[in-house]
N, C-alpha and C positions, 0 to 999 in steps of 0.2 A: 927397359932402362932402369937403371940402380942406384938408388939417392941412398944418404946414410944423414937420420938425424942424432944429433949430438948435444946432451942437456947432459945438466949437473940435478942433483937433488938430495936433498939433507935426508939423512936415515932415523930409525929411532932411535939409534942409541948418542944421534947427535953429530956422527959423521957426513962428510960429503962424499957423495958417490957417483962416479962418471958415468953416464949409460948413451951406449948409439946403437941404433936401429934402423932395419933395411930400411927401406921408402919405396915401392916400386912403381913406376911409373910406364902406364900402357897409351897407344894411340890406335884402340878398337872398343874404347868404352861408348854406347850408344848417345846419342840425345833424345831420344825417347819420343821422337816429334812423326807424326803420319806422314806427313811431308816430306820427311828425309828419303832420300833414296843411296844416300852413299853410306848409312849406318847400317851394319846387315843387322837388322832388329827382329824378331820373330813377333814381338806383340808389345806395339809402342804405346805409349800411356797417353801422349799429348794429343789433343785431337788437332785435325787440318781444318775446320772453322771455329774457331779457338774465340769466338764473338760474342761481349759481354757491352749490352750500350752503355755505352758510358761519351758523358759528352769532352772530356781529355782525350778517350781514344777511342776514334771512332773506328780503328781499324782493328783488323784480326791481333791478336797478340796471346801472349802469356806474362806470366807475372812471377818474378823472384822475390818473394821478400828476404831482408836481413833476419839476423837474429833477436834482433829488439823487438822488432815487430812480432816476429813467431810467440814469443817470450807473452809480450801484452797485446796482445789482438788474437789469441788463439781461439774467441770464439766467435769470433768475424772467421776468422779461415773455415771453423765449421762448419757456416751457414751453404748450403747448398745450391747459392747465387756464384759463389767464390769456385769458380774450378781452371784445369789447364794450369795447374801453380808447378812450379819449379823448385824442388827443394833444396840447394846445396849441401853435399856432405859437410862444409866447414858449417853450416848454421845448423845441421843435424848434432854436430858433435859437440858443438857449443852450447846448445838444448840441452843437451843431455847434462852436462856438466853442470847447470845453472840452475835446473828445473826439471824434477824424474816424473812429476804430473804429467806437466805441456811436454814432455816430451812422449808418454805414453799417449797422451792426448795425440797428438802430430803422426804418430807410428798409424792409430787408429784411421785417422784421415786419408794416409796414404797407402792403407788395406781397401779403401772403398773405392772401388770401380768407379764410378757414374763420378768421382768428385775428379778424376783423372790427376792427381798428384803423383810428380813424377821427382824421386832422387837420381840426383845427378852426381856421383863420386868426381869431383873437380881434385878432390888432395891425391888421386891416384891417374888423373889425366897428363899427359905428357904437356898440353900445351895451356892448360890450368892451372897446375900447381908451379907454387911460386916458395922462393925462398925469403925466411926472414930477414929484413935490412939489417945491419950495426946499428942499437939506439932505438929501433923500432920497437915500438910495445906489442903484444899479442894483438891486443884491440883491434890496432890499427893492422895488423898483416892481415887480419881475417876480412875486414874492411876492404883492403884491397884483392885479396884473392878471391872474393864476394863480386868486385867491378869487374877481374881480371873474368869471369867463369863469363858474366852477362857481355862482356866483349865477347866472347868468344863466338856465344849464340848468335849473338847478333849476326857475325861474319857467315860462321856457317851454313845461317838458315839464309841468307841471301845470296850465297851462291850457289844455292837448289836452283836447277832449272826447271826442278815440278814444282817448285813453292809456291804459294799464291803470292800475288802483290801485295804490299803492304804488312807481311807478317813480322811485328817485330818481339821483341824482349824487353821487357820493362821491370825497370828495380823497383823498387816499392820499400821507404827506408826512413825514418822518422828523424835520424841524422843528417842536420843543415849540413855538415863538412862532408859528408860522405855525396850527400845529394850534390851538390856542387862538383865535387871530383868528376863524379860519374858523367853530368854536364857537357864538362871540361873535356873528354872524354869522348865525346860524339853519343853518347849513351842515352836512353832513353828514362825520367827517371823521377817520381812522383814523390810525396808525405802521401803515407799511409791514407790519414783523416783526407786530405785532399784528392785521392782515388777513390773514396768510397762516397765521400759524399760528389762524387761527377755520375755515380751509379742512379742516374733522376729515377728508375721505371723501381728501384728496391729502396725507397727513403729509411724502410724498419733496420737498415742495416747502422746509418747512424746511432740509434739507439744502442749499439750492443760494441761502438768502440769505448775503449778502454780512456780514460782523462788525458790529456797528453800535458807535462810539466807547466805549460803557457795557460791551458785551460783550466788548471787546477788555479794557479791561484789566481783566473778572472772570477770563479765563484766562493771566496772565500775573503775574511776582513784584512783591515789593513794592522788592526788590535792584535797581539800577540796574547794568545789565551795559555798556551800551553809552554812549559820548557824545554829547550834546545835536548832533542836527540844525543848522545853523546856518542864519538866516534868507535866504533869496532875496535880499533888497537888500544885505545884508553881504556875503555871498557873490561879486554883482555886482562891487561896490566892490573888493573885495580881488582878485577879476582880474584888473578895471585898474588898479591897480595895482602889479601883480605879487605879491602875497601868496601868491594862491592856481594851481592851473592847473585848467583845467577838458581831462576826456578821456574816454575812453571805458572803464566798467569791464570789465574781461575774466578772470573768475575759473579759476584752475588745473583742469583735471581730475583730475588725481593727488594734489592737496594744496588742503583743504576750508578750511587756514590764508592759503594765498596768493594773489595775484591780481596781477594788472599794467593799472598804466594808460597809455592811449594818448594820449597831447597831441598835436594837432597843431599844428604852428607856422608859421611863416609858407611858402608853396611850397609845395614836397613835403618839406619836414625834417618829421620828427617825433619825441616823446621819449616815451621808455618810463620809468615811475617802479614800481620794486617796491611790492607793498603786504604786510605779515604781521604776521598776530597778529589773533585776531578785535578785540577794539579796535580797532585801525587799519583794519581793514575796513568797519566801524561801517554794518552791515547792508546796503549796497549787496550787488547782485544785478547780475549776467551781465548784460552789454550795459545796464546804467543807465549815463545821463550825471551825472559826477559833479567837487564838486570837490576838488581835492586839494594839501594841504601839505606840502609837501619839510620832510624833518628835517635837522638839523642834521648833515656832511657825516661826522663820526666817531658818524655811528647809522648810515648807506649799509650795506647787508649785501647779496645775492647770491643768487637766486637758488637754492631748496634741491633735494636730489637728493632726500627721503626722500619719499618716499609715505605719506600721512596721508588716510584715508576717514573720514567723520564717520558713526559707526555707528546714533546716533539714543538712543545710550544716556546718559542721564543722568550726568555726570561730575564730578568735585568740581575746586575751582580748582586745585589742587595739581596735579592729572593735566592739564588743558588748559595751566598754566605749564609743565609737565616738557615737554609737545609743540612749545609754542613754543620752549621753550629747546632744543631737537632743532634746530629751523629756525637759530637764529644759529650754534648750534656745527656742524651742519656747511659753513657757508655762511663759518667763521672764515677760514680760506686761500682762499678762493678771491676772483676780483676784484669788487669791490663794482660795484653800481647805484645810481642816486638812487633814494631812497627814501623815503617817505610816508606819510600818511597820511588818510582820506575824513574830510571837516570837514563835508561838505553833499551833497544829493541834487538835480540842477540839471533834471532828466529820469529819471521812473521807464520802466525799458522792460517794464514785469509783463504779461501773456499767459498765458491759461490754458495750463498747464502738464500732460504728459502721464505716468502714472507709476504707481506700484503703492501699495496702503495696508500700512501695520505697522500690524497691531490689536493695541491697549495690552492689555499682559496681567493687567492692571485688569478682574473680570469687573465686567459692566454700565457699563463705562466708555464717554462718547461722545466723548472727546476723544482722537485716534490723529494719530501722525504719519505724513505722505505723503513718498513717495521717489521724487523726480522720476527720469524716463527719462536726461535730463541735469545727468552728474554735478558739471555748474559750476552746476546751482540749486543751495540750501540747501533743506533737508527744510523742510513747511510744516505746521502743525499745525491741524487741521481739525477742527468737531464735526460726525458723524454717527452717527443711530440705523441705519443700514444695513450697519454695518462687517464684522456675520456675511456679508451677502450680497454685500458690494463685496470682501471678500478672495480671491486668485488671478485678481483680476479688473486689467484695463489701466482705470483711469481717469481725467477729468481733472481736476483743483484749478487753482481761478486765487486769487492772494494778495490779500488786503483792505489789510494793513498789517503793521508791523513796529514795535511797540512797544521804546524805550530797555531798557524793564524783563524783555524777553522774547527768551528763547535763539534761540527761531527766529522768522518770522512766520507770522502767520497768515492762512487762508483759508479758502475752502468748498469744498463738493462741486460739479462743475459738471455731469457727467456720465460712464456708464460707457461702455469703447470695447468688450468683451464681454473674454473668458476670454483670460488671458495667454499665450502662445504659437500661441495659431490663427491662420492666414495672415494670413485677411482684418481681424482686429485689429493685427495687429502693419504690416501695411501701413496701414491708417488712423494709426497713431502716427506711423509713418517722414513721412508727408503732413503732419500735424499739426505736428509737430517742424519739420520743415523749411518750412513754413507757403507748402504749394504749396495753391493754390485748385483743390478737387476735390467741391465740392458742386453739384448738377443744375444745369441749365440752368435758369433763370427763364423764369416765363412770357411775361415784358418783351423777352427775350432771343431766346425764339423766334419770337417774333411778327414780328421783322424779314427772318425766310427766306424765299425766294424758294417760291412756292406748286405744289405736286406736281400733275400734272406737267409738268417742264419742259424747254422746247424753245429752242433757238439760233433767234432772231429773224432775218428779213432785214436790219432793225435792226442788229443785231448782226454781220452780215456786212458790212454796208456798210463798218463802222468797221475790220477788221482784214484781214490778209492769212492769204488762203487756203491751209492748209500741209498739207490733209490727204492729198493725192495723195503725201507721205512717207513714208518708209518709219523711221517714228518706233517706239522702243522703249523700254521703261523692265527698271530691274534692279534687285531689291529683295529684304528675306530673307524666308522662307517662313512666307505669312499675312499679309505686309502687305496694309494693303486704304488706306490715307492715301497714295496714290502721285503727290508733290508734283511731280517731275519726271521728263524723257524725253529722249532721245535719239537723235541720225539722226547718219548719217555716209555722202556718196556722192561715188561721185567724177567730178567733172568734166571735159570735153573738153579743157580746157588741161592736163590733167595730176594738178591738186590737188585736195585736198579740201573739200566743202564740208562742215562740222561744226554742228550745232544742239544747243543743249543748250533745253527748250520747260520752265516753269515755272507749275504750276498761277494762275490768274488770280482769288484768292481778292477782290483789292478791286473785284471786280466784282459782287461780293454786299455786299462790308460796306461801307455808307458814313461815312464819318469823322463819328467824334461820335453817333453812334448806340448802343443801349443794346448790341447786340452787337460793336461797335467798342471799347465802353469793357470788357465783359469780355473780350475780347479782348486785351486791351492790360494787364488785371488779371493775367489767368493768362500772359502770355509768351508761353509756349512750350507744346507737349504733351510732358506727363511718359510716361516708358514705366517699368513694373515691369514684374517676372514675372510676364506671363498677364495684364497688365494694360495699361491705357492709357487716362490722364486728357487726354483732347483739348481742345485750346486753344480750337477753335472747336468748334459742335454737329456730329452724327454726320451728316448730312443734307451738312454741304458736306465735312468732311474725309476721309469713306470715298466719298461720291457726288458731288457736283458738280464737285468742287474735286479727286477723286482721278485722274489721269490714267489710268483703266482701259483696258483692251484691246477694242478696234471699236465706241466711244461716241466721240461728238466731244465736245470739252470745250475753253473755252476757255482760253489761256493769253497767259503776254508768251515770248517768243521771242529768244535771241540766236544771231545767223547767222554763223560766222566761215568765209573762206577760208582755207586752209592748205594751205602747202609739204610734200614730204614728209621736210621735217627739222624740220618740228611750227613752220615759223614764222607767224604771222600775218599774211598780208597785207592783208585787207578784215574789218570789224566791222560789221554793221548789227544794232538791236534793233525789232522790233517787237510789237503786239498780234496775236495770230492765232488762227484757229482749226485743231485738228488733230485726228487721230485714232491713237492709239496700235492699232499691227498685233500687238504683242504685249506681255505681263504676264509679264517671265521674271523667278526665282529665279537667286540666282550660282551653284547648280550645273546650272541648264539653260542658262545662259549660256554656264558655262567647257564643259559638252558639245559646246553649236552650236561652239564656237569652235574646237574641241579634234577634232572630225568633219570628215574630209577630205572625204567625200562629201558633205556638205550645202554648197551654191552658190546658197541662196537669198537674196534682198535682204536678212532681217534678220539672218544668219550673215556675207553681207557688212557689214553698219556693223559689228557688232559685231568682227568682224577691224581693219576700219579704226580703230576708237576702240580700241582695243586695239593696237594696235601705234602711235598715235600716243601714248596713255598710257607708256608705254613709253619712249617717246624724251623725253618732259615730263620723267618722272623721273628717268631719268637723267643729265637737263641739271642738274635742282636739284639732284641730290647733286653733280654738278661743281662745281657753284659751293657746295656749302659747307651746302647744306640739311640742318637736323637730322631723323633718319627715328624717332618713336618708335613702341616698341610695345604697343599697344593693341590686341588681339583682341574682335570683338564675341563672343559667346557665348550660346549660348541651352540651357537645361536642359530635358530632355526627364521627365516626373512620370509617375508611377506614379498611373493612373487611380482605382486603389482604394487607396492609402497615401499617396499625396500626396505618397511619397518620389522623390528623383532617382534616377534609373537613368539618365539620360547625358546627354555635354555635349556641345554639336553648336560648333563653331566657323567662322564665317564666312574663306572661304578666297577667298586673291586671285587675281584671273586673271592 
């Protein structure tokens, strides 16, 4: 069946442009459920005891949520109590549009087998998809084609004559009107908070919902501390025309009163506008885009020298005036900046945050404030019943919001990273904080490797030049096993040298646009800790395929230079090749061959030769002016039973 939708839409250059588009609509798209027997499904996601105790529903079911929900409860849906979930494509696509995090998050969830997340295409179902009313807003059609998809289930799954009893479909929706429709409706149909907390036998699940707008301001005053938000379209308007500026917030480490923002302007100019005094801060947070109004040129103040920690302790106005008034007096001599003030929030940049709990010295109190790791967040105040057992513990809070009316904002629990000061905690924060990607490889991901075991094709030889009759080597520090490149150096009958430096041949495994292509391209780079190492690509090509070890051929790209022996270049060629490394040295087996009169073998000779051509490179750059700085690598040698250092090895140059 063939829909055609039809929208208008402004262009760049300011015109309006008509556009309509097929729709197709089938009535063979699965429901995903074990139970079915009228859907020819090959391998259904939903299970047939689909049973979560919960004292609401006692009986087998599944769960829809909206898109609100998906949006702020994404890490409720995580938790591995939460399965049998129904995703609709209208709140997939809504996701996406609203939020590319939670929605990569959601994608992740519904690659995991065991959590049995199942998308349902209802905008492509013949007796799903619905058309938008005259007058209707977006909101609401999706709203309804949300109820229309859970009606549907409902029907279907009860007219299985394999079904169990009692299996039904439950919305799950934070929206009164919506919840009420669905009602009206014969539908089955919860608040989010109200499902989870019927979950008696998982109580830790409460901790990890998100504030819902009623519960935000039961913990917060009735005193207006902060300035009205101002609206997005106002906001816009006073950009252009110049009212306002829009930059980037970047809050002080030393002082919990200040922060600076970053305009940028047209080029590379940019301007820096002071901001102090919580007022003028008016609840923006570390890296939010924000916008901001220059004060009048006899308010400009400077820059303060004092250092100001926000203790967490309750204050009266008199003591936070006396701390501001600290900031303009000593900032009186010295030269002023522009300075301003945050009028509007134009981009939240909030991420679950990594940190420690203060438990209120309130006994049985569940509201405690969190002390982020980074001391440019503001403390976030959090309800949980866990706080005996989360104290001396690393974990982490993400913020829900930031009410006018409330000192700090608030958020929830998300989870714990284990006991504060042990290695492997305190490296998982440094990872988190610095938001390198260090979670397993996907099954998506692995699935694209080259299959064990593997052999260099005649295929594969046809395409490149044969380089293993070299006398190639690699020099690396002790334990590496990721050995990206290699090295020859011999010297030819005219005199010179011919120099190779040979380059693991890793796009020979990943193909562009591929799921391991794309994490790849996620994570950069590979991170190195101590004793550690988070690899860019899986352990399969970056220690084996792809590592250029000693007497395996392996392929690589290859660049061949000829060289003078005053280190000049005469001839460049690059090619694909294959080769084989004759040896796997460390820099102190290196500088020994090099440094041993009596060793006159082929790999003591390159290594002489790249070594005394290094030599002359260098000391041409520093002639001409090259800066040398110093940076020593360093590796710390632990005490197998303390964990303490006992010595620091440093990588030394030939």
């Amino acid at each position: 069946m063939l829909k055609s939708k039809t929208f208008v839409k402004k262009t760049r250059s300011g015109g309006v442009m008509k556009v309509v588009r097929e729709h197709y609509l089938r009535d063979d798209i699965w429901c995903g459920s074990e139970t079915c027997t009228e859907c020819k499904q090959d391998s259904p996601v939903l299970q047939n005891d689909a049973c979560v105790e919960s004292n609401l529903c006692s009986y087998p079911h599944y769960l829809v949520p909206d898109t609100n929900v998906v949006l702020h409860q994404i890490d409720v849906l995580e938790n591995p109590v939460i399965r049998n979930v129904i995703i609709l494509q209208t709140v997939l696509q809504e996701v996406r549009h609203r939020s590319a995090p939670v929605h990569k998050r959601l994608k992740d969830i519904i690659h995991e087998k065991e959590k049995h997340f199942y998308t349902f295409t209802n905008e492509h179902h013949r007796e799903t998809f619905i058309e938008r009313q005259p007058g209707e807003s977006a909101n609401d059609r999706n709203d309804r084609a949300i109820r229309v998809a859970v009606k549907w289930y409902s029907k279907h799954l009860k007219t299985l004559e394999s079904g169990p009893d009692g299996l039904k479909v439950v919305l799950l929706t934070n929206d009164q009107g919506n919840k009420q429709k669905a009602e009206e409706n014969g539908m089955v149909a919860f608040k989010f908070e109200e499902y989870i907390k019927s979950l008696l036998a998982n109580p830790e699940l409460v901790d990890l919902l998100a504030l819902s707008n009623d519960d935000k301001n039961e913990i917060t005053s009735s005193k207006v501390l902060f300035p009205e938000h101002l609206p997005l379209s106002r906001i816009q308007v006073g950009i252009k025309s110049g009212s306002y500026l829009q930059g980037t917030f970047r809050a002080s480490r030393d002082n919990y009163l200040e922060a600076t923002v970053f305009v940028q302007g047209d080029g590379e100019d940019s301007t820096e506008v002071l901001i102090q005094g919580l007022q003028n801060l008016n609840r923006a947070v570390h890296q939010d885009v924000v916008a901001v109004q220059l004060l009048p040129r006899n308010q400009w103040l400077a820059p303060s020298s004092v250092v100001l920690q926000d203790d967490g302790v309750a204050k009266d106005d008199d003591v936070e005036e006396n701390e501001e008034e600290k900031l303009r007096l000593s900032a009186a001599e010295a030269a002023r900046k522009p300075t301003g003030k945050v009028v509007g929030i134009i981009k939240r940049n909030w991420r679950p945050f990594c940190g420690m709990l203060n438990v209120s010295q309130i006994k049985e109190s569940t509201r405690h404030l969190f002390t982020p790791a980074d001391r440019r967040v503001p403390r976030i105040r959090i309800e949980t019943r866990q706080a005996s057992t989360l104290a001396g513990q690393r974990i982490m809070v993400a913020i829900d919001g930031w009410p006018k009316n409330s000192r700090y904002p608030n958020g929830h629990f998300v989870r714990s990273l284990g006991g504060a000061g042990e290695k492997e905690t305190e490296q998982e924060v440094l990872l988190l904080e610095h938001d390198v990607p260090h979670q397993a490889f996907s099954q998506a991901v692995l699935s694209f490797l080259p299959k064990m075991p593997w052999a260099i094709t005649p295929e594969d030889m046809a395409k490149r030049e044969d380089l293993r009759h070299l006398t190639v080597c690699s020099v690396d520090p002790p334990g590496c096993t990721d050995i990206d490149d290699a090295l020859h150096c011999r010297e030819l009958e005219n005199g010179n040298f011919e120099v190779g430096v040979h380059i693991a041949d890793v796009s020979h495994f990943i193909r562009p646009g591929n799921a391991l292509d794309k994490e790849a391209a996620n994570r950069g780079t590979t991170v190195y800790l101590c004793g550690k190492r988070i690899d860019m690509v899986p352990e399969l090509l970056s220690s084996n395929l792809c590592s250029l070890r000693s007497n395996v051929e392996r392929l690589a790209f290859s660049c061949i230079w000829e060289i003078n022996h005053k280190a000049e270049i005469l001839k460049t060629r690059f090619t694909k090749s294959v080769i084989n490394s004759k040896a796997s040295l460390t820099y102190a087996e290196a500088q020994m061959r090099i440094d041993d009169t009596n060793k006159t073998d082929d790999i003591t000779q390159s290594l002489r030769g790249l070594n005394k051509l290094a030599k002359i490179l260098k000391r041409q750059r520093i002639e001409n002016g090259a800066l040398t700085l110093s940076s020593l690598e360093v590796r710390f040698h632990m005490d197998s039973e303390t964990h303490d250092p006992i010595d620091l090895q440093t990588k030394e140059l030939m």
